[in-house]
DRENDONU-258149 format. One record per atom (N, C-alpha, C, O): x, y, z. Coordinates in steps of 0.05 Angstrom, whole numbers, padded with zeros to 5 digits, always signed. Example, Ala and Ser with C-alpha at 12.3 -4.5 7.8 and 13.67 -1.06 7.14 Angstrom:
<pts>
+00264-00114+00156
+00246-00090+00156
+00264-00066+00156
+00285-00066+00169
+00257-00045+00142
+00273-00021+00143
+00258+00001+00157
+00268+00023+00161
</pts>
This chain:
<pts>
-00166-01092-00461
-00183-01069-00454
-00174-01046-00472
-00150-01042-00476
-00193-01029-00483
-00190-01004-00505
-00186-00983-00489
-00200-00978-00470
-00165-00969-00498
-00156-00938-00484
-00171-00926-00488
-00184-00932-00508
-00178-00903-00473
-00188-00870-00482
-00177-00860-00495
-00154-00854-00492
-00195-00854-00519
-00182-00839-00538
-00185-00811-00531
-00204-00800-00542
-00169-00797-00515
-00177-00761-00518
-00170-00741-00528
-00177-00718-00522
-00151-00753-00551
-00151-00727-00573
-00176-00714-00580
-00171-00705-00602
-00195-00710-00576
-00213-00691-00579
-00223-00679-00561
-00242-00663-00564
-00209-00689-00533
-00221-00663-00509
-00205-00639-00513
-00222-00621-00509
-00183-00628-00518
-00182-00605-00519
-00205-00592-00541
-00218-00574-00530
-00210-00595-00562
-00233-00580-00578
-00259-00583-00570
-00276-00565-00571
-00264-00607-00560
-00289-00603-00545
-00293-00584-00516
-00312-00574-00504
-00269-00585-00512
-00270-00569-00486
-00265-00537-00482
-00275-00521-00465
-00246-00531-00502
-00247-00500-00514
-00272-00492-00530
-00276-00468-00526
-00288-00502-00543
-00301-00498-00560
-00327-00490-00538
-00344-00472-00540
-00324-00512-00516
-00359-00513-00501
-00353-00489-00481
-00372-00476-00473
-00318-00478-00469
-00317-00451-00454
-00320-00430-00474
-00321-00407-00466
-00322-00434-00493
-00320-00409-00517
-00351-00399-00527
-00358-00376-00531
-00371-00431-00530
-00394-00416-00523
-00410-00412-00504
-00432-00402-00506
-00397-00421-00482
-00419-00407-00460
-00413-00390-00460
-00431-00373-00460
-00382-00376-00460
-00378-00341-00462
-00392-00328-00482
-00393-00303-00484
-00400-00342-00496
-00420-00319-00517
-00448-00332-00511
-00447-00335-00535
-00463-00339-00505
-00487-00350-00492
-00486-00333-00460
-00505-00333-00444
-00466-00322-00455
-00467-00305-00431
-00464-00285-00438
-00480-00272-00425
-00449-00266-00458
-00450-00254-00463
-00472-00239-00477
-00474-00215-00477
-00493-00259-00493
-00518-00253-00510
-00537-00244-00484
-00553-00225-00488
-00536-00256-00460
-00557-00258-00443
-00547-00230-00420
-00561-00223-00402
-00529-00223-00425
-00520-00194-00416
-00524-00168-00413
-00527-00150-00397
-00523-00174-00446
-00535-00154-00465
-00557-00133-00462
-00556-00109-00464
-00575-00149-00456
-00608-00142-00446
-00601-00122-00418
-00615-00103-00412
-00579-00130-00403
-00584-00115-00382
-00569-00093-00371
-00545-00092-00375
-00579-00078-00358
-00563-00052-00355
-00549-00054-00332
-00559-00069-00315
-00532-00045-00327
-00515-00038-00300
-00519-00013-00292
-00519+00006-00308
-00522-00010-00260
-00518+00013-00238
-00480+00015-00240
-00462-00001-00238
-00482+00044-00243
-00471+00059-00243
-00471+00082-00227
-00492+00095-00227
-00451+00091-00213
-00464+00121-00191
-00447+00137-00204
-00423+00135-00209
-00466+00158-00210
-00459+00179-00222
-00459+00205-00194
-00466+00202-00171
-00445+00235-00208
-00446+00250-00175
-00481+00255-00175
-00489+00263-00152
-00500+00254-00192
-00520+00261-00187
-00532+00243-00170
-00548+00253-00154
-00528+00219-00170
-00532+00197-00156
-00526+00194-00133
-00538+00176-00121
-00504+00212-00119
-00496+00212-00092
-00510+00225-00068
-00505+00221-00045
-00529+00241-00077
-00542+00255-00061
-00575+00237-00041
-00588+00244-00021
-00575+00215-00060
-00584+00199-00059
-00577+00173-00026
-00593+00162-00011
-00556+00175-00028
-00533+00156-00004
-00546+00173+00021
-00551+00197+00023
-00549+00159+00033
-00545+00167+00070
-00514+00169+00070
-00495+00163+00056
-00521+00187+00102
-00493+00190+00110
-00499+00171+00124
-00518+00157+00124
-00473+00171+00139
-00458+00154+00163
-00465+00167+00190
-00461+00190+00196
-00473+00152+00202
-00487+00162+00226
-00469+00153+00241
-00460+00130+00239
-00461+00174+00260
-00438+00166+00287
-00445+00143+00305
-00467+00132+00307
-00429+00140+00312
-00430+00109+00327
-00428+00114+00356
-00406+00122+00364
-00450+00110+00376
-00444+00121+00411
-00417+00116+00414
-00409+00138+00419
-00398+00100+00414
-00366+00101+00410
-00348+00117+00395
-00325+00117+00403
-00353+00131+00375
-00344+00146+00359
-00354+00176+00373
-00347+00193+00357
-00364+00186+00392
-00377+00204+00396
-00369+00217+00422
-00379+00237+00431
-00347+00199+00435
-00346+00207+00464
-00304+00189+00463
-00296+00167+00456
-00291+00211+00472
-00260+00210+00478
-00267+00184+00489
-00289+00177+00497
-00241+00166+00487
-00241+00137+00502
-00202+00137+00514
-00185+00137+00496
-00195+00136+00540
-00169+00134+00547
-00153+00117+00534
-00163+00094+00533
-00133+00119+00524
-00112+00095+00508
-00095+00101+00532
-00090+00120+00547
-00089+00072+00530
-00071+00067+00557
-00038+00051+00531
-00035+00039+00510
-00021+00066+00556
+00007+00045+00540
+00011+00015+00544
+00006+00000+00563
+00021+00011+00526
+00032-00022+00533
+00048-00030+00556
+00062-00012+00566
+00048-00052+00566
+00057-00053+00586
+00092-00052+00583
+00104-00045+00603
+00105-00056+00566
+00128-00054+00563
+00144-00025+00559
+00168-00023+00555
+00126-00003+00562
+00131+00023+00551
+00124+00031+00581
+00125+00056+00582
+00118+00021+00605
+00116+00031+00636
+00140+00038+00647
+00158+00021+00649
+00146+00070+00659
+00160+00079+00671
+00167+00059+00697
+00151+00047+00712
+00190+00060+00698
+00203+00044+00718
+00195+00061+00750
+00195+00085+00753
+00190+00043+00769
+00181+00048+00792
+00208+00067+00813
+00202+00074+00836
</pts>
């Protein structure tokens, strides 16, 4: 039975990640990216309070922090 010969997967295999990074990179190119600029911020909603956020809520202690009877 004949071995695999794979001395040539590393060049075939660097070579085929090397051009899809430029086959990705060509197809990039074309496109612009969002960016927020401060003029751009005025634009954003705010944050609208939350019925929980809007009204005190009691924090109670742990039970291990209870004054002794």
């Amino acid at each position: 039975m004949p071995q695999l010969d794979t001395s040539t997967w590393l060049p075939v295999i660097t070579l085929t990640i090397i051009s899809l990074f430029c086959v990705y990179q060509m197809k990039m190119i074309n496109h612009t990216m969002i960016s927020i600029t401060p003029q751009d911020k005025k634009y954003i909603t705010p944050k609208n309070p939350l019925p929980w956020e809007k009204k005190w809520t009691k924090i109670y202690l742990p039970h291990s922090s209870l004054p002794p009877l």
